[in-house]
Backbone as a chain_set.jsonl record, in Angstrom:
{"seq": "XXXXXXXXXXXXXXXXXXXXXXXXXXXXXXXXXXXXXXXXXXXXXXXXXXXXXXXXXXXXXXXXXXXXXXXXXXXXXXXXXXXXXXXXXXXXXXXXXXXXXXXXXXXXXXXXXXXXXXXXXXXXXXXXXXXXXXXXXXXXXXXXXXXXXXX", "coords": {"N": [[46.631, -112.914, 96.492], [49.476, -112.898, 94.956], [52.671, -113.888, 95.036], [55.587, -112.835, 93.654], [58.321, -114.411, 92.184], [60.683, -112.488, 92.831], [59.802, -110.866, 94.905], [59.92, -112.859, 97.165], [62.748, -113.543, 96.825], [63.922, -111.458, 97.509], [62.595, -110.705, 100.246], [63.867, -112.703, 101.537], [66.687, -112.624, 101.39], [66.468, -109.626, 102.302], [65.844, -110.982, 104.999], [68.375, -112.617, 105.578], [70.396, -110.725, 105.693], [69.039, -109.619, 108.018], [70.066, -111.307, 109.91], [72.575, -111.464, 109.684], [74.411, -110.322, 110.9], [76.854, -108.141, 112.497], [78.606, -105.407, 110.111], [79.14, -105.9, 106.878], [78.055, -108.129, 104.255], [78.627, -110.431, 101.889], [77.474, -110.738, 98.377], [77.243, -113.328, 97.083], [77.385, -114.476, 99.228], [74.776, -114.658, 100.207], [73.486, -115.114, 98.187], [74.119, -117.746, 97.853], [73.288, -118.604, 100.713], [71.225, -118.533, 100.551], [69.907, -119.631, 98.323], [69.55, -118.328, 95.78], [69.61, -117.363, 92.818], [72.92, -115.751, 91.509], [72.887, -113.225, 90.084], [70.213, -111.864, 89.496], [69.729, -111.972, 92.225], [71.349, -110.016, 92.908], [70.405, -107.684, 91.271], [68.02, -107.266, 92.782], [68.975, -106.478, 95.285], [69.647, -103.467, 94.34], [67.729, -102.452, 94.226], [66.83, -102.626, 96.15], [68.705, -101.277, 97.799], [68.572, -98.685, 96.901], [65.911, -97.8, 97.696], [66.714, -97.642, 100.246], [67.105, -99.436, 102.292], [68.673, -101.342, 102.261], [72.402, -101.064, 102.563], [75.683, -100.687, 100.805], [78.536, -101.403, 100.481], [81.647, -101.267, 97.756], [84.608, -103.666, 96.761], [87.178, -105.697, 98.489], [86.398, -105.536, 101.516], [84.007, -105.042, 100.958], [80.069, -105.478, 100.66], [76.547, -106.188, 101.662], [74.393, -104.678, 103.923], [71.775, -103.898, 106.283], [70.282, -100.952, 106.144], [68.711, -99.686, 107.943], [67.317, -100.541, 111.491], [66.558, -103.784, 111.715], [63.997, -104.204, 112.711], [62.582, -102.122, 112.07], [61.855, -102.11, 109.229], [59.33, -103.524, 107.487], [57.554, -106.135, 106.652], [56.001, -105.355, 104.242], [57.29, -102.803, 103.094], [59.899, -104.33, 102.352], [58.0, -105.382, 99.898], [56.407, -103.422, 98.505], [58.833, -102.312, 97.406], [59.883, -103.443, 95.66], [58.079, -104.251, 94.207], [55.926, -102.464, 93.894], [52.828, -100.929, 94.639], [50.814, -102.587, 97.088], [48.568, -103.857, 96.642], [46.606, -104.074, 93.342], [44.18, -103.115, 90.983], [44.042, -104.32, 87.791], [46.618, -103.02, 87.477], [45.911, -100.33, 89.14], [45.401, -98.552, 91.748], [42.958, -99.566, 94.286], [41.194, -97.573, 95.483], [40.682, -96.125, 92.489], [39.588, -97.692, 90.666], [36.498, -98.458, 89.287], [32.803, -99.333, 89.347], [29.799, -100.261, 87.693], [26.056, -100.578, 88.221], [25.449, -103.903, 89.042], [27.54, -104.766, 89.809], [29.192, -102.693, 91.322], [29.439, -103.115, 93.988], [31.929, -104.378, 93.953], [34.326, -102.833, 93.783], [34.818, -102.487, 97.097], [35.127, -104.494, 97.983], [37.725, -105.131, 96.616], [39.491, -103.027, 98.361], [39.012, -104.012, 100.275], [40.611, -106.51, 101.045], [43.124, -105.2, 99.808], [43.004, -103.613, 102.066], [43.354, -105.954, 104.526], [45.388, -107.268, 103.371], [47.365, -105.41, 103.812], [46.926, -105.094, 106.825], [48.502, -107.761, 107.791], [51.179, -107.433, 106.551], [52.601, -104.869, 107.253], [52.168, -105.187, 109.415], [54.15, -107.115, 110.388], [57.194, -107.378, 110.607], [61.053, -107.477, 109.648], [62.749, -108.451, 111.603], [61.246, -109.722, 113.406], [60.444, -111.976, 111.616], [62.84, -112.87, 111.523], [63.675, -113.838, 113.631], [61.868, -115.255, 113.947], [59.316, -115.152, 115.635], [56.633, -113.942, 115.271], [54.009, -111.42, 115.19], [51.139, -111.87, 117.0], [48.831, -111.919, 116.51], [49.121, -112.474, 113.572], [50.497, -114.673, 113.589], [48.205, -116.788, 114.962], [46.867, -116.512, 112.454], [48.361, -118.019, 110.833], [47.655, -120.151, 111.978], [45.161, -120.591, 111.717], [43.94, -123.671, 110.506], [42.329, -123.686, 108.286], [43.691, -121.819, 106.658], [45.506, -123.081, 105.583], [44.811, -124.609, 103.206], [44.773, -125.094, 100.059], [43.142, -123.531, 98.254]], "CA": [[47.893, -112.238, 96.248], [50.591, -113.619, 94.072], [54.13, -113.562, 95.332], [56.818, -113.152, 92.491], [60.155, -114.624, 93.52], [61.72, -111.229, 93.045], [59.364, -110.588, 96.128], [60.387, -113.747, 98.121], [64.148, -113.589, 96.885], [63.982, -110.169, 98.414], [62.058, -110.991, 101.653], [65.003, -113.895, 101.861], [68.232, -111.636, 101.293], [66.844, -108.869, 103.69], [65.831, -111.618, 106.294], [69.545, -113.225, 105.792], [71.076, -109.75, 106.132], [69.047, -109.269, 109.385], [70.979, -112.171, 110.696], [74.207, -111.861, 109.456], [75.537, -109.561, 112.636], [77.412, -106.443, 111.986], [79.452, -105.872, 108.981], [78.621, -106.196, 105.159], [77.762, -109.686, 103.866], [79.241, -110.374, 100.458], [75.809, -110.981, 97.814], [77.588, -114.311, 96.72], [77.11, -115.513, 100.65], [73.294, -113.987, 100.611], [72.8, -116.038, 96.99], [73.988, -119.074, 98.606], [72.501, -119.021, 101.879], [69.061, -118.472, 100.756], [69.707, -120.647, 97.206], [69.334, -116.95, 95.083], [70.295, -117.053, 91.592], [73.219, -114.419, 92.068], [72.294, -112.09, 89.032], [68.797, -111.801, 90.239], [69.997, -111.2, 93.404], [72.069, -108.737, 92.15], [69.291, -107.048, 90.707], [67.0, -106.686, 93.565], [69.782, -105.437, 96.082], [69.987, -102.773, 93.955], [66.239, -101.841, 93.928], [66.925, -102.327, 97.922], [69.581, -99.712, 98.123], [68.05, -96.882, 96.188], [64.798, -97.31, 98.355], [66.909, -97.274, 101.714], [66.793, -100.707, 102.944], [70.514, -101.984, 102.567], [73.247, -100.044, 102.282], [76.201, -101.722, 100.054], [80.22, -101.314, 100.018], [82.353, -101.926, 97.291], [85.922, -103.964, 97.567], [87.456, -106.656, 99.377], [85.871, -105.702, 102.624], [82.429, -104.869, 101.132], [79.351, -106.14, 100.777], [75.707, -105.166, 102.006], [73.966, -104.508, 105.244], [70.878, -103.226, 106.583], [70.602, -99.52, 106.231], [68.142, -99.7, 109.402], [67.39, -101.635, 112.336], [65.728, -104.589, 111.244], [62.326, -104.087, 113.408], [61.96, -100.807, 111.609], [61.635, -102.702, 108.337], [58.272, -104.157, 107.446], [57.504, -106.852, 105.111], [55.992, -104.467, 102.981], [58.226, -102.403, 102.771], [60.293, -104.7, 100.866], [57.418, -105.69, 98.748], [56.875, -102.223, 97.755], [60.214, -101.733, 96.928], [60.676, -104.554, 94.722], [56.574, -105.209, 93.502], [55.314, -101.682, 93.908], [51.194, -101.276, 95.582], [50.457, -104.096, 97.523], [47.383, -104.668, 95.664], [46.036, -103.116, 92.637], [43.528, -103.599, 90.047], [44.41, -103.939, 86.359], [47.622, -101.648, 87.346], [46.222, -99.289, 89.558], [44.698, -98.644, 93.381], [41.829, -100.178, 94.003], [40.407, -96.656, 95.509], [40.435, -95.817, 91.734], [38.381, -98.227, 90.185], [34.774, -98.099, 89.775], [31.98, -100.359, 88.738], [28.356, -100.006, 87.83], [25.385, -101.822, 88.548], [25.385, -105.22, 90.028], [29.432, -104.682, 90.102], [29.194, -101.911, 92.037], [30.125, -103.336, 95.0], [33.211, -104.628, 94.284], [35.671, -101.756, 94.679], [35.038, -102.114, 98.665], [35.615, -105.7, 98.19], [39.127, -104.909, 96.518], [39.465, -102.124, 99.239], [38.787, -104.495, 101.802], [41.865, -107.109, 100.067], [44.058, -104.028, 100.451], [43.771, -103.708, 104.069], [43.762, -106.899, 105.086], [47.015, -107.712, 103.362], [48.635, -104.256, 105.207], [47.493, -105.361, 108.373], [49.494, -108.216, 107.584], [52.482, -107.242, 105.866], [52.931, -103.655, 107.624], [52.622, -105.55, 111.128], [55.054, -108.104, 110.066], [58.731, -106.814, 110.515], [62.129, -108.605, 108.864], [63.351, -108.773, 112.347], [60.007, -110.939, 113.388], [60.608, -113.323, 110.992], [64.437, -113.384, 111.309], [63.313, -114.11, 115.008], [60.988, -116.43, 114.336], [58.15, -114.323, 116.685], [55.225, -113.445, 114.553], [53.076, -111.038, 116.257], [50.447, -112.918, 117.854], [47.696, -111.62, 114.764], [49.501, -113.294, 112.121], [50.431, -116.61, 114.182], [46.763, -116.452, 114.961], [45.791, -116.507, 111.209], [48.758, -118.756, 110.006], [47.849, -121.372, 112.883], [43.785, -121.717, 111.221], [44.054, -125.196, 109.875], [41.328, -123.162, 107.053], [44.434, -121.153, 106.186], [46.275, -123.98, 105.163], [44.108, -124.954, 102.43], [45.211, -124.419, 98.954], [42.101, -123.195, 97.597]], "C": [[48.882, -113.247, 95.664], [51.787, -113.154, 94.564], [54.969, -114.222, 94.494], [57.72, -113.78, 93.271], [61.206, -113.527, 93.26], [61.127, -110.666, 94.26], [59.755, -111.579, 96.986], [61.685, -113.689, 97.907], [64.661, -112.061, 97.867], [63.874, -110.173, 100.132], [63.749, -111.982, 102.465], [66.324, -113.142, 102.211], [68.159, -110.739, 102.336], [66.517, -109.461, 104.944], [67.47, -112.51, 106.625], [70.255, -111.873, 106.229], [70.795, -109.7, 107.531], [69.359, -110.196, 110.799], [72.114, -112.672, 111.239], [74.853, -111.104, 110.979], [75.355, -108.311, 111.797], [78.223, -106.782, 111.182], [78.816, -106.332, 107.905], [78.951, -107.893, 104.874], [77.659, -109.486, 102.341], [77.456, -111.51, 99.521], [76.449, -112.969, 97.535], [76.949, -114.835, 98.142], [75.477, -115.18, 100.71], [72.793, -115.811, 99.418], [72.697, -117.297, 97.675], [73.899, -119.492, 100.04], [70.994, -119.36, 101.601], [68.733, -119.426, 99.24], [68.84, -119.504, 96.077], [69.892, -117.081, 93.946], [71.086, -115.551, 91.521], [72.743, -113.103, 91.344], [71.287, -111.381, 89.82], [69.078, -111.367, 91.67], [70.686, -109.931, 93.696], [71.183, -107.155, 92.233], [68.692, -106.177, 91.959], [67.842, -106.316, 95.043], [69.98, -104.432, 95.491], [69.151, -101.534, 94.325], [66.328, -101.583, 95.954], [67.742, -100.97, 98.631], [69.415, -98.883, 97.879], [66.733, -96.724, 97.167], [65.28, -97.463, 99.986], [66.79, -98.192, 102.207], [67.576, -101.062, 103.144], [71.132, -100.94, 101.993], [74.472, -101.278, 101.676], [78.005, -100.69, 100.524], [81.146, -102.005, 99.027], [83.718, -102.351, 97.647], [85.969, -105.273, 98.369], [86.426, -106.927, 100.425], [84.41, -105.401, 102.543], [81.414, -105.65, 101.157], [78.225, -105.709, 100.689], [75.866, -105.405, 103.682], [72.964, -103.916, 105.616], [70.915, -101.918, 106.932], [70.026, -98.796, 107.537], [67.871, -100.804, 110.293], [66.2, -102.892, 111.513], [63.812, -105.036, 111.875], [61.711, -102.69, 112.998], [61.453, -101.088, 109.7], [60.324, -103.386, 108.123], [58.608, -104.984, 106.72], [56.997, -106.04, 104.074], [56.292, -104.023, 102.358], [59.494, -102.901, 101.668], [59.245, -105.508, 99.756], [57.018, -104.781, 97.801], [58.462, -101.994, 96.914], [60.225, -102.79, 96.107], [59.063, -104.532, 93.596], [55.855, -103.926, 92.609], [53.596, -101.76, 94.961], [51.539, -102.916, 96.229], [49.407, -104.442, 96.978], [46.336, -103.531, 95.129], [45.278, -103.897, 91.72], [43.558, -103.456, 88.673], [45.648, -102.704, 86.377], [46.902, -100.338, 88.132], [45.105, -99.338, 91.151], [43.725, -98.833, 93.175], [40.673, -99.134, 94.14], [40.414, -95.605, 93.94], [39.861, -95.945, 90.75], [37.527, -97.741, 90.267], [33.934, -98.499, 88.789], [30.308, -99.458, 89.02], [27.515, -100.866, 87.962], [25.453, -102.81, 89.69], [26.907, -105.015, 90.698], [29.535, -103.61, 91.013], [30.253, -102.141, 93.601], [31.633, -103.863, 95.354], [34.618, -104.196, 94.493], [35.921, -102.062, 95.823], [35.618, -103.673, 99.007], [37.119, -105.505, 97.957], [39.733, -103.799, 97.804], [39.616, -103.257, 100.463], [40.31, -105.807, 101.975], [43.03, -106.645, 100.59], [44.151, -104.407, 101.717], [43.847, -104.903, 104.745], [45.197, -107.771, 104.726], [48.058, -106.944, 103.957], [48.466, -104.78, 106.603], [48.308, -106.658, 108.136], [51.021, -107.998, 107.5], [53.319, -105.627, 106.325], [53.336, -103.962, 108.906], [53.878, -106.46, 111.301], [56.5, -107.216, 110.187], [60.074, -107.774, 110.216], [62.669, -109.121, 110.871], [62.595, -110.067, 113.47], [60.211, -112.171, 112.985], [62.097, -113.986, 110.903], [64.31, -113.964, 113.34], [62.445, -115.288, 115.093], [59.58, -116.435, 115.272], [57.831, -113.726, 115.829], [54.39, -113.068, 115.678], [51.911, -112.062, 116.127], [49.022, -112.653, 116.88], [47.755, -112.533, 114.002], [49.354, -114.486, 112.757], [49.177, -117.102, 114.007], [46.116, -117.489, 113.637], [46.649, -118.051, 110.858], [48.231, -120.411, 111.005], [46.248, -121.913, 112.613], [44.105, -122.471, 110.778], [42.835, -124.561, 108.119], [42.551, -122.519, 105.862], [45.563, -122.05, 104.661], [45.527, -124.952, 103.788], [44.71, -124.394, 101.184], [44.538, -124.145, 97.71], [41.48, -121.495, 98.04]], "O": [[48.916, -114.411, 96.065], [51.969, -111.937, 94.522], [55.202, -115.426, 94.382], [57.921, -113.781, 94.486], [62.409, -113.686, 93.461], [61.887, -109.886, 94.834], [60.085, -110.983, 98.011], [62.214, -113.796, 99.014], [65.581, -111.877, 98.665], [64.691, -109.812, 100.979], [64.367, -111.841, 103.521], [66.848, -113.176, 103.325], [69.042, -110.643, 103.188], [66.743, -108.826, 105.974], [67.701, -112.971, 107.742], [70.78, -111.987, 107.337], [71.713, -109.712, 108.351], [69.123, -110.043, 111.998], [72.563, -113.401, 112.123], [75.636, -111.537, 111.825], [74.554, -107.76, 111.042], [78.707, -107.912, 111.12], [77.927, -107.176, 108.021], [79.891, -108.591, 105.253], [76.935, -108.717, 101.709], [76.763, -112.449, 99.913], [75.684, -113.796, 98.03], [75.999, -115.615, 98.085], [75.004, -115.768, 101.683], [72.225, -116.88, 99.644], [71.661, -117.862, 98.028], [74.359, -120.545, 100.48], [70.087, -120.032, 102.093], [67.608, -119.867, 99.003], [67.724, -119.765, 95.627], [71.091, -116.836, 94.077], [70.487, -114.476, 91.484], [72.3, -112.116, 91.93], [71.501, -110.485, 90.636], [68.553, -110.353, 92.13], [70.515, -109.084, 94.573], [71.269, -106.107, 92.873], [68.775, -104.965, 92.159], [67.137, -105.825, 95.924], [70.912, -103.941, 96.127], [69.425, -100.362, 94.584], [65.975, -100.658, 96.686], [67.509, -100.13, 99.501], [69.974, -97.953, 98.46], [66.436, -95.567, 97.465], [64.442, -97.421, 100.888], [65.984, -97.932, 103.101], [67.72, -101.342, 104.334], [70.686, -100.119, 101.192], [74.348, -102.475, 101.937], [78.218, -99.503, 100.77], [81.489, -103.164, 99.259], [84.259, -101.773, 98.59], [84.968, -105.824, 98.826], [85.735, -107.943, 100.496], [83.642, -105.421, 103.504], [81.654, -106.727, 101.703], [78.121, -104.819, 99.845], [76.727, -105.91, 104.401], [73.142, -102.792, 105.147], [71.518, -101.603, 107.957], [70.485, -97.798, 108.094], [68.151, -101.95, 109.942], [65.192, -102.612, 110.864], [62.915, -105.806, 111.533], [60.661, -102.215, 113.43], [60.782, -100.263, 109.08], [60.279, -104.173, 109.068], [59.665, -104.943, 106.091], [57.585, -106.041, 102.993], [56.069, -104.204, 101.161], [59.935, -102.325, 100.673], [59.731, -106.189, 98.853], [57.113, -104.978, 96.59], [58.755, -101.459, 95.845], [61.432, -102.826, 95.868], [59.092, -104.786, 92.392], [55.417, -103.949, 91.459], [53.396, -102.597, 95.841], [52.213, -103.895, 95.909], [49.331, -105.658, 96.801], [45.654, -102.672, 95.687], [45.501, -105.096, 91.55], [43.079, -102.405, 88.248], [45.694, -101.745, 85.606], [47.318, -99.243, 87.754], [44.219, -100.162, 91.379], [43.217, -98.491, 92.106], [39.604, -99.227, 93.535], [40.186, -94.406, 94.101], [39.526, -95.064, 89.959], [37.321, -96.77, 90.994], [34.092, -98.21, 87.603], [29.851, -98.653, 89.831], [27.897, -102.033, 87.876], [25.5, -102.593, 90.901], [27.227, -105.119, 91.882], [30.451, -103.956, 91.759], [31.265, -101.602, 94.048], [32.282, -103.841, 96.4], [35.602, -104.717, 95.018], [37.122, -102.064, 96.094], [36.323, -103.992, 99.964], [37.856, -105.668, 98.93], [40.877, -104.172, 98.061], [40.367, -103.142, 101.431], [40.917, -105.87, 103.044], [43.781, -107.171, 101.412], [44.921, -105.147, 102.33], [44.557, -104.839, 105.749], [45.843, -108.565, 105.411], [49.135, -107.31, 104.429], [49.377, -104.93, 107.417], [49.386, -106.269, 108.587], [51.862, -108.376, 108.316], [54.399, -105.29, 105.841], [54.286, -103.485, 109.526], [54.52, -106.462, 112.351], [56.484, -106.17, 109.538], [59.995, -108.921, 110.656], [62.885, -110.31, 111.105], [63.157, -110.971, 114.088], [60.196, -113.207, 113.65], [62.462, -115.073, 110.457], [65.26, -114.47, 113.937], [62.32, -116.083, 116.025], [58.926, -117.437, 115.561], [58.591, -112.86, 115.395], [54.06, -113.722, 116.668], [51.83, -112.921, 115.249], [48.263, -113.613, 116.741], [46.859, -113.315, 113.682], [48.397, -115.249, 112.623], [48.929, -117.803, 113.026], [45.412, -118.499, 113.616], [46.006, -119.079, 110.646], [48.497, -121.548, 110.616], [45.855, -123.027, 112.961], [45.14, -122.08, 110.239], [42.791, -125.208, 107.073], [42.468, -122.632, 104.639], [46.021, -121.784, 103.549], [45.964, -126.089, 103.608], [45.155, -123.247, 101.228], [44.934, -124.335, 96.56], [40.482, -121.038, 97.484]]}, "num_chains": 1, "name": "protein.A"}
């Protein structure tokens, strides 16, 4: 899996929101907490607010804010919203592929890709990582010393 940085600037902004408290947090303080080029950040609060994730106020006193609790939020959730699928092949679900022959088998392989990045990224919640408590799965995986390999 490849993570754009319109997917990590995202992940960043709604894990700074789910820290800020109560009350709208001005995008300028998001940019420069998390080191966000503001434009760009701009951008993908935008894509956040139309799919229900932050809610925004204009004005002096505005800002954003999380439109829900932050343990009802997945990571996915904002990777969808910003990426689209979590993982597709040549542009499209992997249960739509389809190989012949020797290749055959590799739909179930992409299939299998898929779900192991949802159980990931579905179990994962912004409020998890704004917590610093990774369910005990992920820790798990991120704590193989195999994991940590950059191959």
């Amino acid at each position: 899996m490849r993570v754009s940085a319109k997917v990590d600037y995202a992940l960043r902004a709604v894990i700074e929101l789910a820290t800020a408290g109560d009350g709208p947090v001005k995008g300028e303080r998001i940019a420069q907490a998390q080191e966000i080029p503001l434009k760009f950040l701009e951008n993908i609060l935008g894509d956040l607010r139309q799919a229900g994730i932050v809610r925004s106020q204009r004005g002096v006193e505005g800002g954003y804010w999380l439109a829900r609790p932050p343990e009802e939020i997945s990571v996915a959730d904002v990777v969808r919203t910003v990426e689209g699928p979590i993982a597709n092949v040549r542009g499209i679900g992997p249960e739509s592929v389809s190989y012949v022959g020797s290749a055959e088998r590799l739909q179930d392989v992409w299939i299998a890709v898929r779900a192991n990045l949802r159980a990931v990224l579905e179990r994962v919640t912004i409020a998890d990582v704004a917590r610093g408590d990774l369910p005990e799965s992920v820790a798990d995986l991120a704590r193989d010393p195999d994991a940590w390999q950059p191959h």
